[in-house]
Each structure stands twice: as structure tokens, then as C-alpha cells.
ZAMARGU-4260 file (C-alpha; in steps of 0.2 Angstrom, whole numbers, plus 5000, padded with zeros to 4 digits):
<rodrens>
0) 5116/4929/4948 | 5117/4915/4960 | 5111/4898/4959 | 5101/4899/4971 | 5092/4915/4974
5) 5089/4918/4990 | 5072/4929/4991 | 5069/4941/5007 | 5052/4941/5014 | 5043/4947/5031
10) 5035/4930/5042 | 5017/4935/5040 | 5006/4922/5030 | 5003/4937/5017 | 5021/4941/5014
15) 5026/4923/5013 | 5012/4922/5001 | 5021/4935/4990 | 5036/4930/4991 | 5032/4912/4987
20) 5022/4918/4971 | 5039/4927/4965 | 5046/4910/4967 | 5034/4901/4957 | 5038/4913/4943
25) 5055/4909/4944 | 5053/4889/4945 | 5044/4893/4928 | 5061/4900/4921 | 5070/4884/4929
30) 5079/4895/4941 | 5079/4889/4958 | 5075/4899/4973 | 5072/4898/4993 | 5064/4909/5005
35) 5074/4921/5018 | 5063/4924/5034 | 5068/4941/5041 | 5060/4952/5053 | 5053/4972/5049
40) 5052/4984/5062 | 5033/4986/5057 | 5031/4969/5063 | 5040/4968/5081 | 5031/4987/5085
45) 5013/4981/5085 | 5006/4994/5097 | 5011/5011/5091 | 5000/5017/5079 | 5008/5018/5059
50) 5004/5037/5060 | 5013/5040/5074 | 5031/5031/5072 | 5032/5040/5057 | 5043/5029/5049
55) 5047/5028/5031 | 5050/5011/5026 | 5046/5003/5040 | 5040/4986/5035 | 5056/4986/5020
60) 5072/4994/5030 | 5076/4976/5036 | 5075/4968/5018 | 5084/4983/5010 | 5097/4981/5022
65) 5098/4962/5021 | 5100/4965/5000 | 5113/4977/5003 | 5122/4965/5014 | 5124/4951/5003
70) 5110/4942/5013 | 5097/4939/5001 | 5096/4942/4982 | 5079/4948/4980 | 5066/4955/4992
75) 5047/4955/4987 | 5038/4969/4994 | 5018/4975/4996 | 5022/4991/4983 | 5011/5003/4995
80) 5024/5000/5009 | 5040/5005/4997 | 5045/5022/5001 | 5042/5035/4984 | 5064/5035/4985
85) 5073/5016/4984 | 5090/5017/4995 | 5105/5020/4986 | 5108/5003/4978 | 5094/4996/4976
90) 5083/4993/4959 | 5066/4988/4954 | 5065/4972/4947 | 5046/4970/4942 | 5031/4975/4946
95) 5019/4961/4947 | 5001/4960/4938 | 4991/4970/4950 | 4977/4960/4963 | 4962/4972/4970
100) 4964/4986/4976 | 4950/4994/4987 | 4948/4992/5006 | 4938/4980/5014 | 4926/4984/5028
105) 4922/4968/5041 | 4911/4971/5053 | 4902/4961/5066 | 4886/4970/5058 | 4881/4982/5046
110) 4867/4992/5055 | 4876/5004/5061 | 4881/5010/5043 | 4862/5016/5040 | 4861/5024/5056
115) 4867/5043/5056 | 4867/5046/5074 | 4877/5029/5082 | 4893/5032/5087 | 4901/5017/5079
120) 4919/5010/5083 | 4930/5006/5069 | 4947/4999/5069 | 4963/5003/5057 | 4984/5008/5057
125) 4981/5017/5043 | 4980/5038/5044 | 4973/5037/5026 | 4956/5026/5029 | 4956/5033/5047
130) 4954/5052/5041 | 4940/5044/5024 | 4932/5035/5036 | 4929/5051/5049 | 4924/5063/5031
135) 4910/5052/5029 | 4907/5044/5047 | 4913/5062/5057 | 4904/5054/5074 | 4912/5039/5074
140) 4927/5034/5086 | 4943/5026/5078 | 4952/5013/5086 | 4973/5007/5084 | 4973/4991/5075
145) 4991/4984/5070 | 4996/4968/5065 | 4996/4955/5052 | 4979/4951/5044 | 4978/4934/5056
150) 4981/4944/5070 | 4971/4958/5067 | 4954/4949/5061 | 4955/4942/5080 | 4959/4958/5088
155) 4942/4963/5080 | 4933/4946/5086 | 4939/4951/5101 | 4937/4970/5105 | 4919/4976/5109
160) 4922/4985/5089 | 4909/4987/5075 | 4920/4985/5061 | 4937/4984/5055 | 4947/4990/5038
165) 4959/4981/5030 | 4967/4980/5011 | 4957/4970/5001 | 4969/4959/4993 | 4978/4957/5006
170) 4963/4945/5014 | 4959/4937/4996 | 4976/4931/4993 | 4980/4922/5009 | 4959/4916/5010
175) 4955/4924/5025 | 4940/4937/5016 | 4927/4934/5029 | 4908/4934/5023 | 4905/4948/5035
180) 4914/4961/5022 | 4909/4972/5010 | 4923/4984/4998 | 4924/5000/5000 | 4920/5007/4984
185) 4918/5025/4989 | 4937/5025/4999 | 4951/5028/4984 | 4966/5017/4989 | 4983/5019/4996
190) 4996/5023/4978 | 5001/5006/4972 | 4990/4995/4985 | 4987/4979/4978 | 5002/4979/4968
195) 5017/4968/4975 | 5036/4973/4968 | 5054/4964/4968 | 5067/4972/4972 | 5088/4971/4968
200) 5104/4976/4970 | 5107/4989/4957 | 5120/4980/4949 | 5112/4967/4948 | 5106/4964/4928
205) 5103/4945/4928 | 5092/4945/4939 | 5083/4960/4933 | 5080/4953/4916 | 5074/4935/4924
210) 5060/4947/4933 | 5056/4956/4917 | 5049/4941/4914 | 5034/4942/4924 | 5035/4963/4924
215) 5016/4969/4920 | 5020/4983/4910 | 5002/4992/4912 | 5002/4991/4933 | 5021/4996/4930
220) 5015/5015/4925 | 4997/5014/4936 | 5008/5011/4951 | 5024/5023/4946 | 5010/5036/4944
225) 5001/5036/4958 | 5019/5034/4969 | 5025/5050/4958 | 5006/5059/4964 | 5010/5053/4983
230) 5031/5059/4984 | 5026/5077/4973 | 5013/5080/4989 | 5027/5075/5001 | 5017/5060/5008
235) 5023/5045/5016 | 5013/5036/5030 | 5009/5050/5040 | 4997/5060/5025 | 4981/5053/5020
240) 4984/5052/5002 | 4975/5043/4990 | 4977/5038/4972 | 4972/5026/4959 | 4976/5025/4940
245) 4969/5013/4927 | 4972/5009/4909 | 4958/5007/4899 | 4956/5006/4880 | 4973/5015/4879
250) 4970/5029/4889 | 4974/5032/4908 | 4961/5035/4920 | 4968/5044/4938 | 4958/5051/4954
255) 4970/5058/4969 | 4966/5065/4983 | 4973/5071/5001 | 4960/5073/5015 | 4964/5084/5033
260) 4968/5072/5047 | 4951/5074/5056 | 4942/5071/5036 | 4934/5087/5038 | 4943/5095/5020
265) 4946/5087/5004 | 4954/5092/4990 | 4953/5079/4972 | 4958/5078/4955 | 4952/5067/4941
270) 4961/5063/4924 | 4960/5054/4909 | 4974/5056/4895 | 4982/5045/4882 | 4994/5033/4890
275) 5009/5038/4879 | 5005/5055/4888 | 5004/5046/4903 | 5022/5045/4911 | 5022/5062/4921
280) 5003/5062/4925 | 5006/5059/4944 | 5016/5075/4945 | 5006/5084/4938 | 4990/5080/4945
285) 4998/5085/4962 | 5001/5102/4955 | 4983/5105/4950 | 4977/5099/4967 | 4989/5110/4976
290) 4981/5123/4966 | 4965/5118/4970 | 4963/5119/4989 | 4978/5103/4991 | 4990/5116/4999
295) 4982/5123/5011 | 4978/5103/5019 | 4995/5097/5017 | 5001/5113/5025 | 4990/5109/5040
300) 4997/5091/5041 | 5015/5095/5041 | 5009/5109/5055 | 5002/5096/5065 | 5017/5085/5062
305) 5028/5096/5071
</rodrens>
């Protein structure tokens, strides 16, 4: 481990906000750190939509390689945008203590959710909340919406749009939660949203063991289930997967789901098992939902892949 490590991070205000509370945590071990600015293909493409670049890893591939360079010691990654396979020499470090994790509707105002037959415009990147929003809003028009949260809350101030989605912590931890916004508490989220990782070379030890530091152990197995459920249904940024796990009063609580790209079908499984049951629960919760009408969804989303 060097002196000085040299932690990885994308320029956005919210990465820079992560990376910077991975170096806090360090400080508190007395080991120095500084901040490595690099740029992510996910933040120079800002017009295709995330669904269809298709790209797995696209907001990580430049850290990854910048690690496996030599470049930076540690790269701090939003865990949703990990692909469910790390490259070939790399290693989690930690997990960090998980934020919120549901999405966050802003809208300019909040009539339109009442009223069944306008035809509201709503704005997100994400194939997942697109195809939720349409199985509950069918009428309504989605709009591309890509950028960092700065960016995109003035796209939305400045399209003729009635709302916007983004990733609840995400707003929260930089400040930017404007009072126009409500959570989604009907929309289960993206596997491992709201949870932030570190990552190392795999050879790496010492600098593993001064993560486990600040590794929560409990957001550790939530996340590594849900990213278990999502790679099982061969899922990456193009399916609209959902999943959330939660340890309560040692028991594990998980709801998954996969919905068609138009929202029209949706197949769900619920859980709750002892935790020290707990580690293969993602896979096997995306067996029962392939049994129970998954297959048949993810089947029509590959088809339309192609």
C-alpha cells in the first residue's frame, strides 16, 4: 500500500461526494489520501439513452482500467453501476453503510398523478423506472434524460416535462432534494442502489483490510443478494430488474422483480428467511420467478435486444 493512496472518482458533484467520504474514512485510520479525477464513457455520451448503448460498465470501465494500470489505488463506485462480474483483477474492498434507496419523482406539479386520462411527460435513462413507470402510468410519454443530477434537474426546469426520476440518495447526499419531490414508495429499486463500493487490485491485501474498516457487513449481503438475483436473470442495464433486500431482526427480507420493456407484464417474488440462510437467496429467488412467469419476460427482452 502506498503512502498516499490515490482514489479514482468520476467529476460529477455526486461521485466526488463518494469518493471524498472514502477519504474521510481513511483520514480516520491516519492514512492519507487524494482524489484522481478521471472521465467515464457514461459521462462524455450524454445523449444516447442508457438502454440503448447497452454497455456493461459504463460509468466504471475507465476506473477499472485506471486501477489496473497503476493509475489509482482505489476507485469508489455507485454499487448499482458495478457490473454483477468485477474484471479480472480486481476485488471488492468494502461496501459502505447503505443511504436510501427508493427513486425520487420531481415534478414541476403533482396534478397530473390523480388524473387517469392526461398524458403526462416524464423524464429518465433508466430502462427499469421507465418500463415501472409505463405499468402504472401506460398513457404517459417517456422522455431521455442523461446526465449528472446538476445537469439533469435543469434539463427538467427547462423541458416543457411534468416530472423527472432520479435515485433518491443520489439527490440527498449532494443537497440538491428539491421540495417539489416525493419517493416512490411503490417503484422497488435498481439491486444495490444506494449502496457505494471500493474497489482494488486483487492483490492488493493492505489496502483491503484498511477498507474492512468501514465494510457494513449487513448492506454487504443485501447488496451481494440482490446483484446475485439481477446476474441469475442475465440482467445488466438493458432489463428492467428490480430488487431489494433488508435485514430485519435477523431475518432477510427480499422482493424481486423483472417487468416487460413496455411495463405491460410483471413477474415478482417475495422472501423472508433466516439471514445465516441468506447467502444464496438472490439465486434462488430468480429461479422461482423464472418459474413463475419471469421467463417468458426475459425471453421477450433478449428477443427485442436483438
Amino acid at each position: 500500500m502506498s503512502a498516499t493512496i490515490r482514489i479514482g472518482t468520476r467529476e460529477s458533484q455526486l461521485a466526488v461526494w463518494q469518493a471524498s467520504q472514502v477519504q474521510s474514512l481513511l483520514a480516520q485510520q491516519n492514512i492519507s489520501a487524494e482524489l484522481v479525477y478521471i472521465k467515464s464513457e457514461g459521462d462524455i455520451d450524454l445523449k444516447t439513452p442508457l438502454y440503448e448503448i447497452g454497455v456493461q460498465g459504463i460509468f466504471t470501465k475507465s476506473l477499472d482500467i485506471a486501477l489496473l494500470e497503476n493509475r489509482i489505488d482505489l476507485a469508489v463506485h455507485s454499487l448499482k453501476d458495478v457490473p454483477t462480474q468485477l474484471p479480472l483483477g480486481i476485488r471488492p474492498a468494502a461496501v459502505l453503510k447503505r443511504g436510501p434507496v427508493g427513486d425520487l419523482l420531481v415534478y414541476k406539479t403533482q396534478d397530473f398523478l390523480n388524473d387517469q386520462t392526461y398524458q403526462a411527460n416524464i423524464a429518465t435513462s433508466s430502462i427499469r423506472r421507465r418500463a415501472l413507470w409505463l405499468s402504472r402510468y401506460p398513457n404517459h410519454v417517456i422522455h431521455n434524460l442523461r446526465g449528472n443530477v446538476n445537469t439533469r434537474l435543469k434539463k427538467l426546469e427547462a423541458e416543457p416535462w411534468d416530472a423527472a426520476i432520479f435515485a433518491q440518495a443520489g439527490l440527498e447526499r449532494v443537497g440538491l432534494r428539491p421540495q417539489n419531490s416525493l419517493v416512490l414508495e411503490w417503484m422497488l429499486p435498481a439491486p444495490a442502489q444506494g449502496a457505494i463500493v471500493t474497489v482494488c487490485r486483487a492483490e492488493d491485501e493492505n489496502l483491503v483490510q484498511a477498507c474492512q474498516h468501514f465494510n457494513d457487513p449487513d448492506t454487504a449481503l443485501c447488496t451481494k443478494i440482490e446483484r446475485d438475483f439481477l446476474r441469475a436473470l442475465q440482467g445488466g442495464c438493458s432489463t428492467p430488474v428490480s430488487a431489494l433486500a433488508l435485514v430485519q431482526e435477523g431475518k432477510v427480507y427480499f422482493r424481486g422483480s423483472i417487468v416487460s420493456l413496455d411495463g405491460s407484464k410483471t413477474a415478482q417474488t417475495e422472501s423472508r428467511i433466516p439471514v445465516e440462510e441468506a447467502l444464496d437467496l438472490g439465486e434462488k429467488a430468480a429461479a422461482e420467478l423464472l418459474r413463475n412467469g419471469g421467463r417468458e419476460i426475459a425471453d421477450s427482452i433478449r428477443h427485442a435486444e436483438r
